[in-house]
C-alpha positions as CSV (number, residue, x, y, z in Angstrom):
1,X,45.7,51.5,139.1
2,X,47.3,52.0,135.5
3,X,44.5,53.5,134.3
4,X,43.9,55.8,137.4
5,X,47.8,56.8,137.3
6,X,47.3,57.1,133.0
7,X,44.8,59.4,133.6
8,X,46.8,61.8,135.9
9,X,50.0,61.8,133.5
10,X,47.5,63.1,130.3
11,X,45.6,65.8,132.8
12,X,48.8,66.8,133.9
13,X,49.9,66.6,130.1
14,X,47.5,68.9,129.1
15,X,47.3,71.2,131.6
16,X,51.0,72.0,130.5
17,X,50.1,72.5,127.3
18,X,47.5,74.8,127.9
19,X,49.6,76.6,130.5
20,X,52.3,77.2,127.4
21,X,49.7,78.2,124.8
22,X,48.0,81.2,127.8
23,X,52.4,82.2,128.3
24,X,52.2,83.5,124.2
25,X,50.4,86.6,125.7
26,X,52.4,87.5,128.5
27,X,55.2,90.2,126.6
28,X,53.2,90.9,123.2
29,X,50.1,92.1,121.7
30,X,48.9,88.9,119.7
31,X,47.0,88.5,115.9
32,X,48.8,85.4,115.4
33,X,46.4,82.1,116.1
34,X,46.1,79.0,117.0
35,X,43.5,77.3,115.0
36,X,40.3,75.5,116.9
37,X,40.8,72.2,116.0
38,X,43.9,71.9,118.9
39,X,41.0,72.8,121.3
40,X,38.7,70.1,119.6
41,X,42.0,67.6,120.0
42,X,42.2,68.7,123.5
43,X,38.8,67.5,124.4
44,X,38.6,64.3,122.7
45,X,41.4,63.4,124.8
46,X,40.8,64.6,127.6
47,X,39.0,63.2,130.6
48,X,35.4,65.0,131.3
49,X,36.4,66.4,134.4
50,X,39.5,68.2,132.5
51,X,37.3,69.6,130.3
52,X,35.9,72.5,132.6
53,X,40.0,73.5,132.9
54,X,39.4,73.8,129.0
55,X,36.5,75.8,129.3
56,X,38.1,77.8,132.0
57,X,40.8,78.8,129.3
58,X,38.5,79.8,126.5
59,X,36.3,81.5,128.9
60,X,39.7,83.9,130.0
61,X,40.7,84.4,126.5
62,X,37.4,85.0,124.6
63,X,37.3,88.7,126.7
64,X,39.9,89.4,124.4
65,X,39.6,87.6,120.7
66,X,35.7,86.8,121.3
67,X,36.2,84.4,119.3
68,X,36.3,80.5,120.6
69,X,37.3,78.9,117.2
70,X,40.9,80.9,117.0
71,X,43.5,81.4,120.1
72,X,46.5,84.3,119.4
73,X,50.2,83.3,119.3
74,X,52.2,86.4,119.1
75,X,53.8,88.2,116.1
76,X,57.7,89.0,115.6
77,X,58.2,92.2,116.8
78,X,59.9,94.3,113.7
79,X,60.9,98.1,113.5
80,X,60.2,100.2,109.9
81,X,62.1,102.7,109.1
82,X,60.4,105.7,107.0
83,X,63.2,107.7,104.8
84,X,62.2,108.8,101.4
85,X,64.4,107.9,98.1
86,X,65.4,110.9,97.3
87,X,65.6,114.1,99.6
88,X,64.6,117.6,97.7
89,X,66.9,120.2,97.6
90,X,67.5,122.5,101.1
91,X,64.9,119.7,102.5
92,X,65.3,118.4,106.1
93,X,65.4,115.0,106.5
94,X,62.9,113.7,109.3
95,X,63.2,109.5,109.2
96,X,60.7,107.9,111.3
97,X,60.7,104.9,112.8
98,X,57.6,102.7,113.3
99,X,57.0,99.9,116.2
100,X,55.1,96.7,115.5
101,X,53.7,94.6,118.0
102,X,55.9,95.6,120.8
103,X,54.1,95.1,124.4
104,X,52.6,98.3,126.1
105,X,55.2,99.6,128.1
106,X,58.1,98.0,127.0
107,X,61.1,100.2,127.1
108,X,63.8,100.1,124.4
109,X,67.0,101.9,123.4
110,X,66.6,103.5,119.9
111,X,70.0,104.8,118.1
112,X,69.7,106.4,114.3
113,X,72.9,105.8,112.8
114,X,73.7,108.4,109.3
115,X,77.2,107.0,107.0
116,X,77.6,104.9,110.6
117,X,78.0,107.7,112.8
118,X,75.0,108.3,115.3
119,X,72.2,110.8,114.4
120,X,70.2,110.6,117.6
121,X,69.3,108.4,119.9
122,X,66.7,107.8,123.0
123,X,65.0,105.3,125.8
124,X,61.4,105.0,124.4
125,X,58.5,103.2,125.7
126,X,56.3,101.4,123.4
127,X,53.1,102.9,122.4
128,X,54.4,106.1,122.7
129,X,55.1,109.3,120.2
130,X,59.1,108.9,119.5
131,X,60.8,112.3,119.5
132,X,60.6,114.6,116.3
133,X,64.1,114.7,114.5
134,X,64.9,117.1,111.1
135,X,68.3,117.1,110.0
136,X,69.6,119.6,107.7
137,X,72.4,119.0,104.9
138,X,75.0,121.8,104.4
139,X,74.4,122.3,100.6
140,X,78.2,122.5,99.1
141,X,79.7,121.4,95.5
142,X,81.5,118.5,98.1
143,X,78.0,117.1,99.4
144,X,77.8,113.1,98.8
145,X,75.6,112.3,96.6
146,X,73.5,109.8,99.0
147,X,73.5,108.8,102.7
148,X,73.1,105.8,104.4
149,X,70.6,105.8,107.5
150,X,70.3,103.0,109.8
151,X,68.1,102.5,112.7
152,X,69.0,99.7,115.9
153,X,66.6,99.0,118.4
154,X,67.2,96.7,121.5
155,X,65.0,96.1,124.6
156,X,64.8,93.3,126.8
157,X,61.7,90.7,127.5
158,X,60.4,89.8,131.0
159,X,62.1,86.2,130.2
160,X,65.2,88.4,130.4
161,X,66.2,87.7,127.0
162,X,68.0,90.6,124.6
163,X,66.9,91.6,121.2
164,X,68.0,93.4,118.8
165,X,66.0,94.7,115.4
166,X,68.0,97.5,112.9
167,X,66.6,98.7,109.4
168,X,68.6,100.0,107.0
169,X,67.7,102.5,103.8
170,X,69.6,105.1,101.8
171,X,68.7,108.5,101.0
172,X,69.8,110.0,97.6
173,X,70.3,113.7,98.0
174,X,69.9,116.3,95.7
175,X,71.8,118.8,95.1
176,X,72.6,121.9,92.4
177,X,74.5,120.8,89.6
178,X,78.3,121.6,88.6
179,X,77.9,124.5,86.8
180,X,75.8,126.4,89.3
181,X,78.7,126.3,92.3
182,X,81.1,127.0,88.9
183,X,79.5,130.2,88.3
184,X,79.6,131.1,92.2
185,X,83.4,130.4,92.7
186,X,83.9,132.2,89.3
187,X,85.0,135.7,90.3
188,X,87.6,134.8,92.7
189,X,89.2,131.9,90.4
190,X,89.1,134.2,87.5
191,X,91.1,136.6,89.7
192,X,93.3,134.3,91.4
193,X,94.5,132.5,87.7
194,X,98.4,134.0,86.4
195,X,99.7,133.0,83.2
196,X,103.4,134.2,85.3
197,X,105.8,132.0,86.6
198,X,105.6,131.8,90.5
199,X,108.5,129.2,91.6
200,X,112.2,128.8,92.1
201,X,113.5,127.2,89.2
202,X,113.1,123.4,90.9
203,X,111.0,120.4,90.5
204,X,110.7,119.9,93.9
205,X,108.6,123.1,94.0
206,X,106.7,122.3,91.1
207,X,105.8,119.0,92.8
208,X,104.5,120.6,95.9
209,X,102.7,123.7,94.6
210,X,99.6,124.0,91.7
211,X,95.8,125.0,91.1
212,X,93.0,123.1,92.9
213,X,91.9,120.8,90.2
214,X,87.8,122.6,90.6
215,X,89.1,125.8,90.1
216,X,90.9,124.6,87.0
217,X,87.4,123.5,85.6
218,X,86.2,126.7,86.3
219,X,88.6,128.5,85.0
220,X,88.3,126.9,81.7
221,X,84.5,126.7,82.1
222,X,84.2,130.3,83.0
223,X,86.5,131.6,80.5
224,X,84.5,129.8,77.9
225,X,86.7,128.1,75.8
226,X,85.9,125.8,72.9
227,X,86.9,122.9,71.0
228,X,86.0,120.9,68.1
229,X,86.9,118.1,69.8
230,X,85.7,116.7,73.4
231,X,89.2,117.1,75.3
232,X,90.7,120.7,75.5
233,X,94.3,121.5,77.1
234,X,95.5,124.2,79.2
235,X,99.2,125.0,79.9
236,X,99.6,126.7,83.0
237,X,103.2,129.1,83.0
238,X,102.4,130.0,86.8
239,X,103.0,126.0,87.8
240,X,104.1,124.4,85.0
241,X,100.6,122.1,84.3
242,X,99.5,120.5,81.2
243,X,95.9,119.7,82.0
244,X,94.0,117.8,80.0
245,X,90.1,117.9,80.1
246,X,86.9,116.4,78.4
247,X,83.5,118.0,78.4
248,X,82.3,121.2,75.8
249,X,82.3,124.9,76.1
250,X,81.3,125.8,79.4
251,X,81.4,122.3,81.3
252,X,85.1,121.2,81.4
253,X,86.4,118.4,83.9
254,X,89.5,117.7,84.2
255,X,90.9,114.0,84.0
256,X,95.0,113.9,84.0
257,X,97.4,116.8,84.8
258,X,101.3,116.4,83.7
259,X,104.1,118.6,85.2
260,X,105.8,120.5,82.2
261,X,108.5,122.8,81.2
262,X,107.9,125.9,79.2
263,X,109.7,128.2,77.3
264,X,112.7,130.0,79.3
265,X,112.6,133.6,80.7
266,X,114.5,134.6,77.0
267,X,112.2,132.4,74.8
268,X,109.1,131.9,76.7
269,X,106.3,130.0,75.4
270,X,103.5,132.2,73.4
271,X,100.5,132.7,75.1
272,X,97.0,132.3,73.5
273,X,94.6,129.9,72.2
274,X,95.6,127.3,69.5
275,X,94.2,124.2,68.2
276,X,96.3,121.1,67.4
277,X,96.9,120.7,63.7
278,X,99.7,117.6,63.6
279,X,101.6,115.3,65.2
280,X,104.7,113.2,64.3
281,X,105.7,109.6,66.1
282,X,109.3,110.2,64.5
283,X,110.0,113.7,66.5
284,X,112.2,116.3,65.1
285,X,116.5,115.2,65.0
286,X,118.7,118.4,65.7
287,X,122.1,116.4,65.8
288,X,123.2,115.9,69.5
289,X,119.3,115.3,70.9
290,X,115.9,114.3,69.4
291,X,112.6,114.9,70.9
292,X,110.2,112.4,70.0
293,X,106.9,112.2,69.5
294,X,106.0,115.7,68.7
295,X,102.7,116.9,68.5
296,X,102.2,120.8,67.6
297,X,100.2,123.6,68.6
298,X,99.8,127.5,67.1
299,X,99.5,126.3,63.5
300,X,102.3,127.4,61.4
301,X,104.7,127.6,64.1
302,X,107.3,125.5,65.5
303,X,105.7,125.2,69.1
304,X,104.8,121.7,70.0
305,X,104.3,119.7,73.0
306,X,107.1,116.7,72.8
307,X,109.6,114.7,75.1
308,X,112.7,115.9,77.2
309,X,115.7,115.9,74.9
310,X,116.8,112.3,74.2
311,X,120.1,110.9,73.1
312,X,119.5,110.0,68.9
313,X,120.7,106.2,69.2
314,X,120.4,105.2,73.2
315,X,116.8,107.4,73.4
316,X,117.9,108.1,77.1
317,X,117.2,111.3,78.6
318,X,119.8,113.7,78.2
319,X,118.3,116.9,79.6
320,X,116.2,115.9,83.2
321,X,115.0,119.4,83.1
322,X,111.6,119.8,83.5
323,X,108.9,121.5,86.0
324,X,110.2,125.0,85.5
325,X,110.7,126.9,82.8
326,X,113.8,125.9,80.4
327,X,112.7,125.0,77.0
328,X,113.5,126.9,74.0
329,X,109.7,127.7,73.7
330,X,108.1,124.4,72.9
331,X,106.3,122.4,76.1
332,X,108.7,119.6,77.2
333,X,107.0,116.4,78.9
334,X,107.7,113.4,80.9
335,X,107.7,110.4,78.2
336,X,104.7,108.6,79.4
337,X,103.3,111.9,79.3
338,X,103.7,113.3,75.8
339,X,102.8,109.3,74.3
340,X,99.4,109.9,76.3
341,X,98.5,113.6,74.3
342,X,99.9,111.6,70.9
343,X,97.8,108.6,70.9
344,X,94.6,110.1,72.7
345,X,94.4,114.0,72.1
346,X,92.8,114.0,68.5
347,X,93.9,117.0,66.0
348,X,91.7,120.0,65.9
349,X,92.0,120.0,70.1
350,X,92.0,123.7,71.5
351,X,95.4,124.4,72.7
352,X,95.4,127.3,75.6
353,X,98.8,128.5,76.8
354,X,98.2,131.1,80.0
């Protein structure tokens, strides 16, 4: 009796086993297999009556491997998606996204996702064309230099279970270089720089009011100034700017701006192009004030870029002045600002007031 009921528990072991390894197939194509020697095991232990349920199996599944040593188990199902590295110039971009080893028919949600906002996005079935997409960049001096494209798929299995597969790849995107938007912009900021005063006498204005820092590179670009150093300075009389730059003749970009106040209406500031011949930490004493550091501009002259006047023994600020046009001629300057020009703005530095 032991034996009789020992010999229906392993038939009705094995016939759960081989019912599990036939359920692999149900959802997916398969390449995946299970080796022979599980068959071989299968039979060995197996009553001989079982075996023709074993031969009943490899019968069904030969049709489709035709081959009785190996029995499939399914792949992962993955998704590829097809970008290149670097997109040409006025290219479209056209990602793809590939399928592998979905189940015929299986319907599936596919969103493409560009810098995390969504591109596109469709049902699809499996084993079917996806929709052609071709996105096209608006080519402008702000494009970003490189996108991020991500694509999410999600479908469900007959077992009723979710999934979700993304892939993720970035795009660097070409564009024209600096100078060539410089030289389109050039004729209206050439036209649209003053050298005269446009405010009303107040900080507050000054604060609020100034050039957009591109069209001061092209400005400076454009106009074609040189420098036998790499940092060049233009002071701006329309809205009281110092700005600084680094770069050479013709490709200029600006890295710190400082409001300034130049010369008053009766002793305005000379314009033209200078260079920077010397500098002094001490500053210049005139009795009542100092001005300290100094650094000048227009050799031979007494023009110079220094501080607010300061009090000669408490070096507090004595005339706040600044962000219109006050001075006696020279450039006056925040502190902080005029110690930045003195210890980083070399001598020989082209120097243009306008």
């Amino acid at each position: 009796m032991f034996r009789i009921l020992g010999n229906k528990f392993v038939v009705l072991t094995l016939v759960v086993i081989l019912m599990a390894l036939s359920s692999f197939s149900i959802i997916y194509n398969t390449s995946n297999e299970i080796p022979g020697n599980i068959i071989k095991y299968l039979r060995a232990s197996a009553p001989v009556y079982l075996n023709r349920v074993i031969d009943d199996y490899i019968a069904e599944n030969e049709q489709e491997t035709g081959n009785e040593e190996n029995y499939s188990i399914p792949e992962p199902v993955y998704i590829e998606l097809n970008v290149p590295d670097i997109l040409p110039i006025y290219t479209a971009l056209k990602p793809n996204v590939s399928l592998f080893n979905t189940r015929h028919g299986v319907m599936s949600h596919l969103t493409l996702f560009m810098d995390d906002e969504i591109l596109f996005e469709e049902w699809i079935e499996t084993d079917t064309e996806l929709s052609t997409l071709a996105y096209n960049f608006e080519y402008t001096r702000e494009l970003t230099e490189s996108v991020d494209i991500r694509a999410e798929l999600q479908y469900t299995t007959e077992d009723g279970v979710e999934h979700h597969l993304t892939d993720e790849k970035t795009v660097l995107l070409e564009n024209h270089d600096k100078t060539h938007w410089m030289e389109l912009e050039s004729e209206r900021v050439l036209g649209l720089v003053s050298s005269t005063y446009k405010g009303d006498r107040t900080l507050e204005w000054a604060l609020e009011n100034d050039y957009d820092d591109f069209d001061k590179e092209v400005f400076v670009s454009m106009k074609g100034y040189e420098s036998d150093t790499a940092y060049l300075i233009w002071v701006n009389r329309a809205y009281q700017r110092a700005n600084i730059f680094i770069g050479s003749a013709g490709n200029w970009s600006l890295i710190e701006t400082f409001i300034v106040a130049t010369g008053s209406q009766t002793s305005m500031t000379r314009r033209g192009v200078s260079k920077i011949p010397s500098r002094t930490e001490a500053g210049w004493n005139f009795g009542s004030f100092i001005v300290e550091p100094v650094v000048r501009f227009f050799p031979g002259s007494r023009y110079a870029f220094h501080s607010r006047p300061l009090y000669p023994r408490s070096k507090e600020v004595k005339d706040e002045r600044i962000g219109f046009p006050v001075s006696a001629g020279c450039v006056r300057m925040y502190c902080d600002d005029i110690w930045f020009i003195y210890h980083n703005i070399p001598d020989g530095t082209t120097v243009v007031i306008y």
